[in-house]
Predicted model as a PDB file, atoms N, CA, C, CB and O in Angstrom, pLDDT in the B-factor column:
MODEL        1                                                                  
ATOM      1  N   UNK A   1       4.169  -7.422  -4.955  1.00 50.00           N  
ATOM      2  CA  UNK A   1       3.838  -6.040  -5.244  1.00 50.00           C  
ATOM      3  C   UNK A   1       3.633  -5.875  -6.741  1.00 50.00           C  
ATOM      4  CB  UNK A   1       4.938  -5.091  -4.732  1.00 50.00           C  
ATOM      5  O   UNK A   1       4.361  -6.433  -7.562  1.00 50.00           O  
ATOM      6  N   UNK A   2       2.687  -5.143  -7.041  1.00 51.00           N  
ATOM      7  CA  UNK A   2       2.655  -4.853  -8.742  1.00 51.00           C  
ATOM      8  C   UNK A   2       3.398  -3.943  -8.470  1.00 51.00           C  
ATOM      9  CB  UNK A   2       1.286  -4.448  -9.713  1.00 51.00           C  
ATOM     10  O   UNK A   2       3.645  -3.144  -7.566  1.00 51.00           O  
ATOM     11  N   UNK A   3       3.885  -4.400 -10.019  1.00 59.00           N  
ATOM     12  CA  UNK A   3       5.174  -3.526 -10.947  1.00 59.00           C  
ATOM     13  C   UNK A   3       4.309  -2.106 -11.440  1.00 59.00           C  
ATOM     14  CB  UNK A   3       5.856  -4.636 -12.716  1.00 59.00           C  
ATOM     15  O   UNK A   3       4.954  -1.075 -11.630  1.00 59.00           O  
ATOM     16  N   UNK A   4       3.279  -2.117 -11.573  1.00 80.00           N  
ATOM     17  CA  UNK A   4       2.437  -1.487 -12.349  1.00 80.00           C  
ATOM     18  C   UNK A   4       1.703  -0.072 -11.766  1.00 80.00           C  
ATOM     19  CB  UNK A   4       1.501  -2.512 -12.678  1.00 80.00           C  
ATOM     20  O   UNK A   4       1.217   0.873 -12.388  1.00 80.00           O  
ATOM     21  N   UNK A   5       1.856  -0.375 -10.004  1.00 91.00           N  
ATOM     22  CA  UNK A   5       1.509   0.578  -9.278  1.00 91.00           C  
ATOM     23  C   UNK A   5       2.096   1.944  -9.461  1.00 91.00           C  
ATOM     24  CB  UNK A   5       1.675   0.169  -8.163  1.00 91.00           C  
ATOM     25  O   UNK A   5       3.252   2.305  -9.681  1.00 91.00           O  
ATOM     26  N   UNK A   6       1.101   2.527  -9.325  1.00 96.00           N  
ATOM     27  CA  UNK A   6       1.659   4.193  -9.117  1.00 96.00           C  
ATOM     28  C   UNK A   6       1.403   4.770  -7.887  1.00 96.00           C  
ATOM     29  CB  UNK A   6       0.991   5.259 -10.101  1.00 96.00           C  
ATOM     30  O   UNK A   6       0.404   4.445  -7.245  1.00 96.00           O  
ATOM     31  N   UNK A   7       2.430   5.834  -7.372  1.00 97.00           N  
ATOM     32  CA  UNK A   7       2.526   6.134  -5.995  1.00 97.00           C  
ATOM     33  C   UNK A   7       2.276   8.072  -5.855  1.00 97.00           C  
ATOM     34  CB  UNK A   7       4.246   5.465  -5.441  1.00 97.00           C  
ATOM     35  O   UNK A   7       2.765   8.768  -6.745  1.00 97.00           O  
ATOM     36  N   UNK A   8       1.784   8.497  -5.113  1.00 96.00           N  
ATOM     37  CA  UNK A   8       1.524   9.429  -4.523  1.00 96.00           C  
ATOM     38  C   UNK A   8       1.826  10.127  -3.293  1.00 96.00           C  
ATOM     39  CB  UNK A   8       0.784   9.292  -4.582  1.00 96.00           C  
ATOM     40  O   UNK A   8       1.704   9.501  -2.240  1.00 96.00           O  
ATOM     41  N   UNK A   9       2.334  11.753  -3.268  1.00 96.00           N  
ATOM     42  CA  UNK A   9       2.452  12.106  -2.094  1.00 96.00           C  
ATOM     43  C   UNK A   9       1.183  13.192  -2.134  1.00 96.00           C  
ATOM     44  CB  UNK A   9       3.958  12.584  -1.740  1.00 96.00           C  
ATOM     45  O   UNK A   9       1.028  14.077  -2.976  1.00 96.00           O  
ATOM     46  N   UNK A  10      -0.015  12.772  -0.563  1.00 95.00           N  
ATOM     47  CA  UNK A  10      -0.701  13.681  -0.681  1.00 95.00           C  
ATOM     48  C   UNK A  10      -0.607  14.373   0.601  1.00 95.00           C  
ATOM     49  CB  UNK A  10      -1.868  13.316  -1.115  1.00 95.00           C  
ATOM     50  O   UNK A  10      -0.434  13.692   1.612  1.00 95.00           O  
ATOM     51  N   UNK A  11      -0.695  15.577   0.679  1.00 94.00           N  
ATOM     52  CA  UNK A  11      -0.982  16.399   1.939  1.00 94.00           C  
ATOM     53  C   UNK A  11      -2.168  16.935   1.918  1.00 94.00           C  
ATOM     54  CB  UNK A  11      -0.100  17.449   2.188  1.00 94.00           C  
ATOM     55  O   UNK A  11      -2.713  17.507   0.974  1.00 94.00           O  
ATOM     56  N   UNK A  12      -2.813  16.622   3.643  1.00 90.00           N  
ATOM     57  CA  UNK A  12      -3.720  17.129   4.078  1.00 90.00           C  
ATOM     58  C   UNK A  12      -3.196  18.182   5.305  1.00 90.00           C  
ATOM     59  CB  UNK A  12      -4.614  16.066   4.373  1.00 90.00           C  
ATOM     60  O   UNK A  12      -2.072  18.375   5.769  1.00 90.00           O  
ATOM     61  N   UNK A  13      -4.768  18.888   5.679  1.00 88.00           N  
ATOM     62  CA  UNK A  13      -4.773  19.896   6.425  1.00 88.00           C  
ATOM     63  C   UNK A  13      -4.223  19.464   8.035  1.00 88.00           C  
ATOM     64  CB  UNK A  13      -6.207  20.458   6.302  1.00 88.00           C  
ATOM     65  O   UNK A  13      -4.837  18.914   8.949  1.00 88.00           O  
ATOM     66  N   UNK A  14      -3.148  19.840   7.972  1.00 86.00           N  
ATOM     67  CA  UNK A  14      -2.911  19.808  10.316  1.00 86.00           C  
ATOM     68  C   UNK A  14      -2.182  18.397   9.714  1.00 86.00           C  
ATOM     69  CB  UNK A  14      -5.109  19.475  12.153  1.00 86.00           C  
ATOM     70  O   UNK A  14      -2.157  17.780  10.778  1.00 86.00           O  
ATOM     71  N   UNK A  15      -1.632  17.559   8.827  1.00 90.00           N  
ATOM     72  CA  UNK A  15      -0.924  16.033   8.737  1.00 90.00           C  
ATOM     73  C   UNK A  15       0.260  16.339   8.058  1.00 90.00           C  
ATOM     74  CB  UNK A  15      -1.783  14.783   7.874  1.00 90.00           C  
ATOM     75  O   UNK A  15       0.390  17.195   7.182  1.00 90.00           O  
ATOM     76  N   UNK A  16       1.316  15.419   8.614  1.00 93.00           N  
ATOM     77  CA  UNK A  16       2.654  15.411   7.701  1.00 93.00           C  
ATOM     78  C   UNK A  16       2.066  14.552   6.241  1.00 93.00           C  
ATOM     79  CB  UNK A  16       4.182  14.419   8.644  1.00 93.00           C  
ATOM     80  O   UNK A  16       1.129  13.776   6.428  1.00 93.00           O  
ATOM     81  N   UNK A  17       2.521  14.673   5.057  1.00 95.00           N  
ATOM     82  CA  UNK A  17       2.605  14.454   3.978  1.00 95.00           C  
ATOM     83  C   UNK A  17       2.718  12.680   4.011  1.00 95.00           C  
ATOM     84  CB  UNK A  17       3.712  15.360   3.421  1.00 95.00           C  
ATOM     85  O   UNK A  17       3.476  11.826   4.469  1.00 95.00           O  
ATOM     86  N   UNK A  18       1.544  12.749   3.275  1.00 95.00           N  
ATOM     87  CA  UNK A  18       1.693  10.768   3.347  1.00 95.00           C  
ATOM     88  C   UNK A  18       2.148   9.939   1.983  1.00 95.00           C  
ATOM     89  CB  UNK A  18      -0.079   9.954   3.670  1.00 95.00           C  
ATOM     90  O   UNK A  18       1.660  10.556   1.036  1.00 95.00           O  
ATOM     91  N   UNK A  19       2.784   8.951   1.572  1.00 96.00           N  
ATOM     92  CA  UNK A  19       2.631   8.381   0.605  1.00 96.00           C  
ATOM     93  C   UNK A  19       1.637   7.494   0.394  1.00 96.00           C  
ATOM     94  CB  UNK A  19       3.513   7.996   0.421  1.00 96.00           C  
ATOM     95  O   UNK A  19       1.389   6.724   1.323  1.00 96.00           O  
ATOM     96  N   UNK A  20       0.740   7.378  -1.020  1.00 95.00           N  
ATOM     97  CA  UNK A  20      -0.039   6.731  -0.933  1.00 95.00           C  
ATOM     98  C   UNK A  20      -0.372   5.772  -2.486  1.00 95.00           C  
ATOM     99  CB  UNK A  20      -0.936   7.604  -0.354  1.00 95.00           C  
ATOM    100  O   UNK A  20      -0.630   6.444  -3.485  1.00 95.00           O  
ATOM    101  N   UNK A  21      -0.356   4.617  -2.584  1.00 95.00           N  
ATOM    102  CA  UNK A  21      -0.507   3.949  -3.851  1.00 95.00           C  
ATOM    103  C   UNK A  21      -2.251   4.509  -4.606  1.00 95.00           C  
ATOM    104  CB  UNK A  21      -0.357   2.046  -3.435  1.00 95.00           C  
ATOM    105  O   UNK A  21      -3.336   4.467  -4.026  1.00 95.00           O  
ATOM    106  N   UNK A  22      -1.971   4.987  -6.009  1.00 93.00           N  
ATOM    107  CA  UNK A  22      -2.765   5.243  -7.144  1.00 93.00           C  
ATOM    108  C   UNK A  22      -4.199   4.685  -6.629  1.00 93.00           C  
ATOM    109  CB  UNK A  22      -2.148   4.503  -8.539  1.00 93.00           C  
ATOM    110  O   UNK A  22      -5.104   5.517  -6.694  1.00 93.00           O  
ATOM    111  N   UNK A  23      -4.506   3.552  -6.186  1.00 91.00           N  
ATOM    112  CA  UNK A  23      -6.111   3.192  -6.086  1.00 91.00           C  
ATOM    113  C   UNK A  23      -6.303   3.850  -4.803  1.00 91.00           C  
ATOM    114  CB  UNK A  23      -6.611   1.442  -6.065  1.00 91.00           C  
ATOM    115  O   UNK A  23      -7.313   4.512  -5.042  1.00 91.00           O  
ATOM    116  N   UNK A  24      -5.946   4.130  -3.435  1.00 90.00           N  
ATOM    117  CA  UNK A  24      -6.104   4.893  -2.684  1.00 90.00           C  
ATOM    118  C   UNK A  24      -6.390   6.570  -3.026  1.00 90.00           C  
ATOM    119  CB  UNK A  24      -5.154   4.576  -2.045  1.00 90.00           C  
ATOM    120  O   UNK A  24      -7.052   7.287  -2.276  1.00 90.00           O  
ATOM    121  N   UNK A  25      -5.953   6.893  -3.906  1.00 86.00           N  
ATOM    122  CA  UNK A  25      -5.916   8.596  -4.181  1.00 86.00           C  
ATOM    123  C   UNK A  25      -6.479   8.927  -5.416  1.00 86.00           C  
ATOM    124  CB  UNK A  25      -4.419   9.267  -4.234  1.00 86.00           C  
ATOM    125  O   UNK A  25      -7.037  10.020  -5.319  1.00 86.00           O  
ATOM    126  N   UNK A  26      -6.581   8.395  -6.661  1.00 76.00           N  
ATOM    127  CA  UNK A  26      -7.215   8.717  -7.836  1.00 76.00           C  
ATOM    128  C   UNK A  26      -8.735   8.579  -7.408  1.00 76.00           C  
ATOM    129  CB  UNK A  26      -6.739   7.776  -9.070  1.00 76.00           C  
ATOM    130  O   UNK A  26      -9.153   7.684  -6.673  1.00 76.00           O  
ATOM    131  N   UNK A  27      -9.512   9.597  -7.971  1.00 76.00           N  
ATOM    132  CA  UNK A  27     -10.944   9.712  -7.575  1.00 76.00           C  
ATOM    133  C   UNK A  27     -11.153  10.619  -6.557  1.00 76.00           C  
ATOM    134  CB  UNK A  27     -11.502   8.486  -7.156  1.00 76.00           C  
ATOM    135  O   UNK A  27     -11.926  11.577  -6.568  1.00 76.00           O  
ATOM    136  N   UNK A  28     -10.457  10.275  -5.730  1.00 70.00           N  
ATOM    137  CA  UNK A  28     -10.936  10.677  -4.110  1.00 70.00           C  
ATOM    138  C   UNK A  28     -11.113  12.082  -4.141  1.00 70.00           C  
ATOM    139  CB  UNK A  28      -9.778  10.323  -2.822  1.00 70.00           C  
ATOM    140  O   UNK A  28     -10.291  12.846  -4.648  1.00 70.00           O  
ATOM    141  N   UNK A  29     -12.231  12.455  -3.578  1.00 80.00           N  
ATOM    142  CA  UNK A  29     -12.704  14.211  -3.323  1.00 80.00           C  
ATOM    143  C   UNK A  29     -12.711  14.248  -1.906  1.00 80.00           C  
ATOM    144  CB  UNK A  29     -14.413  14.798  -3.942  1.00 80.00           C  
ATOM    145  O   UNK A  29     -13.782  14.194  -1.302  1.00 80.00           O  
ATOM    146  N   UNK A  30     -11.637  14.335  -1.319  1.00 81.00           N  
ATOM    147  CA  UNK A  30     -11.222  14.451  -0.607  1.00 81.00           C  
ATOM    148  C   UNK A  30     -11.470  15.595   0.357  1.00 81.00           C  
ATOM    149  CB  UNK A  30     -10.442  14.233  -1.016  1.00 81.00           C  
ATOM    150  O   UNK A  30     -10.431  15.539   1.017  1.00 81.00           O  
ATOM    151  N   UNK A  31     -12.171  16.593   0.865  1.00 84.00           N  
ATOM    152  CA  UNK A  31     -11.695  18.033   1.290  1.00 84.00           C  
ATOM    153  C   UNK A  31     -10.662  18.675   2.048  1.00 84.00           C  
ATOM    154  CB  UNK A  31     -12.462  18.459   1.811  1.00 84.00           C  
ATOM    155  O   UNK A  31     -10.365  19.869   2.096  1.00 84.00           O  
ATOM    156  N   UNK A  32     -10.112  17.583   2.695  1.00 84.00           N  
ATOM    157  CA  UNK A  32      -8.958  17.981   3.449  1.00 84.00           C  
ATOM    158  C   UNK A  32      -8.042  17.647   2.985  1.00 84.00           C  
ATOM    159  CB  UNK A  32      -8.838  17.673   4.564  1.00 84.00           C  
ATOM    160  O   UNK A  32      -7.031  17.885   3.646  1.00 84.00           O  
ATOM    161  N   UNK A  33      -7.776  16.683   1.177  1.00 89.00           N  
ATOM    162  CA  UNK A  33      -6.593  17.360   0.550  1.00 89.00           C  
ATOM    163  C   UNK A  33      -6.129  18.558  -0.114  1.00 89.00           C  
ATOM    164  CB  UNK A  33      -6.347  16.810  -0.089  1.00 89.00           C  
ATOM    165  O   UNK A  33      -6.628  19.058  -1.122  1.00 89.00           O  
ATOM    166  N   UNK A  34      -4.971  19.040   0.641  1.00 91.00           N  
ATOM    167  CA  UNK A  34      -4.555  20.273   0.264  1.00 91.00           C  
ATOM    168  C   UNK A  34      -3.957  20.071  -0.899  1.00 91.00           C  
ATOM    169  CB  UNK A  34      -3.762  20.933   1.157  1.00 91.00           C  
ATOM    170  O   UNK A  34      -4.177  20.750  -1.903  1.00 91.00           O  
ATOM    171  N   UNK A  35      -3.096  19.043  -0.824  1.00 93.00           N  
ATOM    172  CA  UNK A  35      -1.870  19.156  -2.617  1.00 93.00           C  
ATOM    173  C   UNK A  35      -1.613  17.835  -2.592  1.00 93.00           C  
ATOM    174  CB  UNK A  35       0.066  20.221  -2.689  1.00 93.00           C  
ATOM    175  O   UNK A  35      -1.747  17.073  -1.634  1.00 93.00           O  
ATOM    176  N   UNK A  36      -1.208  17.573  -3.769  1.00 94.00           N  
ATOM    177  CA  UNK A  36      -0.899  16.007  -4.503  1.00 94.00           C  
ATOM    178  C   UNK A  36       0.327  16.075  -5.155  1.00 94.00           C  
ATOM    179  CB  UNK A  36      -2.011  15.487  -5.698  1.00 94.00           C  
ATOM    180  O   UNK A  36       0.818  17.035  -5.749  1.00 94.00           O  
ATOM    181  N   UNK A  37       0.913  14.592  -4.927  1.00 96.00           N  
ATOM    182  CA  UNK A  37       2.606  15.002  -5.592  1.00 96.00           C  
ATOM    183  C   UNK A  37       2.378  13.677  -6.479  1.00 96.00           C  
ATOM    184  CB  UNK A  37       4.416  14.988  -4.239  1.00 96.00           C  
ATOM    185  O   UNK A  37       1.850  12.718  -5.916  1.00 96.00           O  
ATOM    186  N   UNK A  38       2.740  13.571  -7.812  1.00 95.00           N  
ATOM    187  CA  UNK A  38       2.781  12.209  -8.346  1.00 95.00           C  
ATOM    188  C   UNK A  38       2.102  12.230  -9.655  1.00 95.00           C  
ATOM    189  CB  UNK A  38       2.126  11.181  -7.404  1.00 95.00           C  
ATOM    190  O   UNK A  38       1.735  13.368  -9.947  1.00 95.00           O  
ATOM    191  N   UNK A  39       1.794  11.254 -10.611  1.00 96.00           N  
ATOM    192  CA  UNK A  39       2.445   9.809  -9.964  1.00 96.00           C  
ATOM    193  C   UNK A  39       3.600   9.633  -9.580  1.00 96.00           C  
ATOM    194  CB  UNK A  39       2.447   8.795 -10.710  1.00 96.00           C  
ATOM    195  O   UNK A  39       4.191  10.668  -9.270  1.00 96.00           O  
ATOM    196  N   UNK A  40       4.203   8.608  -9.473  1.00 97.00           N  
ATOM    197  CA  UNK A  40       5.499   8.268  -9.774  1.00 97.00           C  
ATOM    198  C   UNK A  40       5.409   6.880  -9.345  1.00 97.00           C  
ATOM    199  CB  UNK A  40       6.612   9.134  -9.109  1.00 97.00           C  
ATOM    200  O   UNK A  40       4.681   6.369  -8.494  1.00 97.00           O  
ATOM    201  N   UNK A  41       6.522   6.240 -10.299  1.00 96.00           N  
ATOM    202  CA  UNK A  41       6.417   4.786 -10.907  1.00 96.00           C  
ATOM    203  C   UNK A  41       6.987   3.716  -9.583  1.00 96.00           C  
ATOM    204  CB  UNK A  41       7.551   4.659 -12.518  1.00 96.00           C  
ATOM    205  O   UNK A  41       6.974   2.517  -9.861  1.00 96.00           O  
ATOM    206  N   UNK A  42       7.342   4.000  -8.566  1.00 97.00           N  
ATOM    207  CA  UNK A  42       7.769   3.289  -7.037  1.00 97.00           C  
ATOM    208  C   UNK A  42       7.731   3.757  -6.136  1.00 97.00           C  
ATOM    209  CB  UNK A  42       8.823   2.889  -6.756  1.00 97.00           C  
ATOM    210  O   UNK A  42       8.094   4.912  -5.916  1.00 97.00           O  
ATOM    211  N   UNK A  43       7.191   2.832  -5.208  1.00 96.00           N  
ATOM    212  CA  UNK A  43       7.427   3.581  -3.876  1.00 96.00           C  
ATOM    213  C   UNK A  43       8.753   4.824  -3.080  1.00 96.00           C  
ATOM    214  CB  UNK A  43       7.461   2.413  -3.141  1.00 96.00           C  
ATOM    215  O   UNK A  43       8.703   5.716  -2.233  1.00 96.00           O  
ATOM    216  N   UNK A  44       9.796   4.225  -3.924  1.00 97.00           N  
ATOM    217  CA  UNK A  44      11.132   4.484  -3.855  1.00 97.00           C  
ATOM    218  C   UNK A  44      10.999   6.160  -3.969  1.00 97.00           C  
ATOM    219  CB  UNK A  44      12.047   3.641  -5.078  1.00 97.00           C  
ATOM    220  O   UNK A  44      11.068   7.035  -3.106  1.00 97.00           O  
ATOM    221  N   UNK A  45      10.744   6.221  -5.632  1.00 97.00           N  
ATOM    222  CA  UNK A  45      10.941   7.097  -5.669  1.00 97.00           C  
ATOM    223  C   UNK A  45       9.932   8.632  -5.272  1.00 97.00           C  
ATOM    224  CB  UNK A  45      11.362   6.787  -6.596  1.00 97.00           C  
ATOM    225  O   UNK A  45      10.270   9.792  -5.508  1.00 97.00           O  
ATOM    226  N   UNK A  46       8.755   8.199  -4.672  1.00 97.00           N  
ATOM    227  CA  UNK A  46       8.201   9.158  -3.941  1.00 97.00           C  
ATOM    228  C   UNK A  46       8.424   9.118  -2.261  1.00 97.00           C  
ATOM    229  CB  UNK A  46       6.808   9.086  -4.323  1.00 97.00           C  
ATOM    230  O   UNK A  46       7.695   9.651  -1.425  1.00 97.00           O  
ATOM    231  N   UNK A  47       9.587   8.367  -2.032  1.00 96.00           N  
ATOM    232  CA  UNK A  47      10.298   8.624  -0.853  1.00 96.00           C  
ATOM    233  C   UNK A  47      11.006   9.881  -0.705  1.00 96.00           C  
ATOM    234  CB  UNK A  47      11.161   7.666  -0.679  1.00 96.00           C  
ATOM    235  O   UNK A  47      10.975  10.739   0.177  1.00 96.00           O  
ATOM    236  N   UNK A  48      11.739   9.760  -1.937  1.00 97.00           N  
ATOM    237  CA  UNK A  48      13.015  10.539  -2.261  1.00 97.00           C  
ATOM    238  C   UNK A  48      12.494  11.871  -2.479  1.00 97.00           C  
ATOM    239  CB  UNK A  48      13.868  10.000  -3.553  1.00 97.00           C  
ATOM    240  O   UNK A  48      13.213  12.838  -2.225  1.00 97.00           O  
ATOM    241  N   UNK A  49      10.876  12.083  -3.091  1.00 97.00           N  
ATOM    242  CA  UNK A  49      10.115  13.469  -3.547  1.00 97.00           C  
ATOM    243  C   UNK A  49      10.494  13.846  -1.992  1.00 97.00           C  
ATOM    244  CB  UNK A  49       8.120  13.463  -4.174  1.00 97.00           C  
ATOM    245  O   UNK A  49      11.407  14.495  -1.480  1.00 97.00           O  
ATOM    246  N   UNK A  50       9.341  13.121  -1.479  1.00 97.00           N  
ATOM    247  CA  UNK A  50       8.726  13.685  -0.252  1.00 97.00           C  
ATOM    248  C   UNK A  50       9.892  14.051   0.357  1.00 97.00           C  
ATOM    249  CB  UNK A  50       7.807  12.755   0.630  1.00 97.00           C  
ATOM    250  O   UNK A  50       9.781  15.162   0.875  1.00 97.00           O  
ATOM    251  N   UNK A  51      11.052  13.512   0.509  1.00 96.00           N  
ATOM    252  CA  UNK A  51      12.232  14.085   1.599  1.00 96.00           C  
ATOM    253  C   UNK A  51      12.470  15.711   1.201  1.00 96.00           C  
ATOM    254  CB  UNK A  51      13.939  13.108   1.394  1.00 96.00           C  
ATOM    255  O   UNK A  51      12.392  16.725   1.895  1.00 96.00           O  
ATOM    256  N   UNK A  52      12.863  15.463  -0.522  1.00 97.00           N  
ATOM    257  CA  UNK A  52      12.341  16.785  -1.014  1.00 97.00           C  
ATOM    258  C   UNK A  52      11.612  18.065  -0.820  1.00 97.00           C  
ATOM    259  CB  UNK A  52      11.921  16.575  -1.569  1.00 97.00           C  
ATOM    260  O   UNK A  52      11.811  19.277  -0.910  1.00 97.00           O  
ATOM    261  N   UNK A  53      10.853  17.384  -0.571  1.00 97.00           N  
ATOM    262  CA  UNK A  53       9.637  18.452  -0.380  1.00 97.00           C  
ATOM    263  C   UNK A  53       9.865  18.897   1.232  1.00 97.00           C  
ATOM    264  CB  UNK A  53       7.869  17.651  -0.686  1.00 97.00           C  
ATOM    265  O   UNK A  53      10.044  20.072   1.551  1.00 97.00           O  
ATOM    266  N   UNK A  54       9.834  17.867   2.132  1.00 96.00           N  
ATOM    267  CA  UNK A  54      10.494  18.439   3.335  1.00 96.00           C  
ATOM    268  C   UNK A  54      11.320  19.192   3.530  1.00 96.00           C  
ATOM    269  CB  UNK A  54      10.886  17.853   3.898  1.00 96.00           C  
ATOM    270  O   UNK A  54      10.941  20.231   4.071  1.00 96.00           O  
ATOM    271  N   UNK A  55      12.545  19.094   3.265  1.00 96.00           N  
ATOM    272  CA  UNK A  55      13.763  20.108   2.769  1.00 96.00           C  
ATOM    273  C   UNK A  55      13.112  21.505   2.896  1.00 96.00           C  
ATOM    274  CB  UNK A  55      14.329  19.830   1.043  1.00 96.00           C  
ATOM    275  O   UNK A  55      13.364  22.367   3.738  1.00 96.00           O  
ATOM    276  N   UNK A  56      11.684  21.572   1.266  1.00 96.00           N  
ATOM    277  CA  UNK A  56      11.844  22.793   0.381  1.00 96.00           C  
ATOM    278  C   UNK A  56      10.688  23.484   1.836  1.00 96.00           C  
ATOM    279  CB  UNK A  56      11.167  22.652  -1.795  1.00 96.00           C  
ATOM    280  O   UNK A  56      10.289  24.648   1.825  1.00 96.00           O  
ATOM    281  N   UNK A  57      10.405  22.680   2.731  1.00 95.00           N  
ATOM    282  CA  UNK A  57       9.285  23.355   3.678  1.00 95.00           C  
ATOM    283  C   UNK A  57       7.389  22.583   3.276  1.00 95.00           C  
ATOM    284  CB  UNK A  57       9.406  25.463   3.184  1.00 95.00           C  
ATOM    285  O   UNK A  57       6.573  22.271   4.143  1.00 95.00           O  
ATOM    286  N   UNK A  58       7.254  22.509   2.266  1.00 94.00           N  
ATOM    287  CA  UNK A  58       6.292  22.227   1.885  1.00 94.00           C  
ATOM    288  C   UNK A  58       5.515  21.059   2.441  1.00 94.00           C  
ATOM    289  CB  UNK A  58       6.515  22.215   0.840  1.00 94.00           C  
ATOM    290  O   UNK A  58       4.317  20.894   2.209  1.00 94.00           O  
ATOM    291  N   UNK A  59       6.363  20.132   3.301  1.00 94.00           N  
ATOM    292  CA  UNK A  59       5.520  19.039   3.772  1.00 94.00           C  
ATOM    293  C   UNK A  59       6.062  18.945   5.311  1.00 94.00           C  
ATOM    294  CB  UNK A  59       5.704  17.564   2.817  1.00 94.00           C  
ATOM    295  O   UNK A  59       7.229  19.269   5.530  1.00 94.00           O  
ATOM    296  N   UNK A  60       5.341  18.568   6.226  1.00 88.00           N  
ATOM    297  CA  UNK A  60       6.177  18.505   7.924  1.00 88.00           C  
ATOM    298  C   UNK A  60       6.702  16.866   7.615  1.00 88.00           C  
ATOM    299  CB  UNK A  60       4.734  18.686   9.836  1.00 88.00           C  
ATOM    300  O   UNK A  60       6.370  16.157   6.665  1.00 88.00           O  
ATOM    301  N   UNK A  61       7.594  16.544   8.707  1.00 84.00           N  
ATOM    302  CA  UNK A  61       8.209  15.400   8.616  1.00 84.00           C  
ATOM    303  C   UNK A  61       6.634  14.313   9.677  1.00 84.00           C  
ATOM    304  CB  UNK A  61      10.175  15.634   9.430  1.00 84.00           C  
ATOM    305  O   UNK A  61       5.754  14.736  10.427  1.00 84.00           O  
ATOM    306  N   UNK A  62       6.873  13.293   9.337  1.00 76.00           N  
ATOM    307  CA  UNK A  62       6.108  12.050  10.104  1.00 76.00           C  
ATOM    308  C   UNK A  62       6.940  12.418  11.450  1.00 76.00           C  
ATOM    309  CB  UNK A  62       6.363  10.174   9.375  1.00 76.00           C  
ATOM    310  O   UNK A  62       6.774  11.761  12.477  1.00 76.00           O  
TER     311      UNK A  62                                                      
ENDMDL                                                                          
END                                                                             
């Protein structure tokens, strides 16, 4: 795994909140992304967002 990766939580329209590594999501014009969470420097720790964000309502669970 690169050390170097950056990680993302993005939500789309009608989907639970996905994590997604930096070359997947930078660029992308997406229309059915609604909101973007990130960067952040590990997978780890956009685990820990996203549970977060579940909690606060903002994302449905997988």
């Amino acid at each position: 795994m690169n050390d170097s990766q950056k990680w993302y939580i993005v939500k789309r329209t009608d989907q639970p909140c996905e994590i997604l590594p930096s070359t997947e999501v930078e660029g992308e014009n997406d229309p059915t992304l609604v909101e973007r969470w990130g960067p952040f420097d590990s997978q780890q720790d956009a685990i820990a967002r996203r549970v977060g964000l579940i909690r606060a309502g903002k994302c449905q669970p997988a």
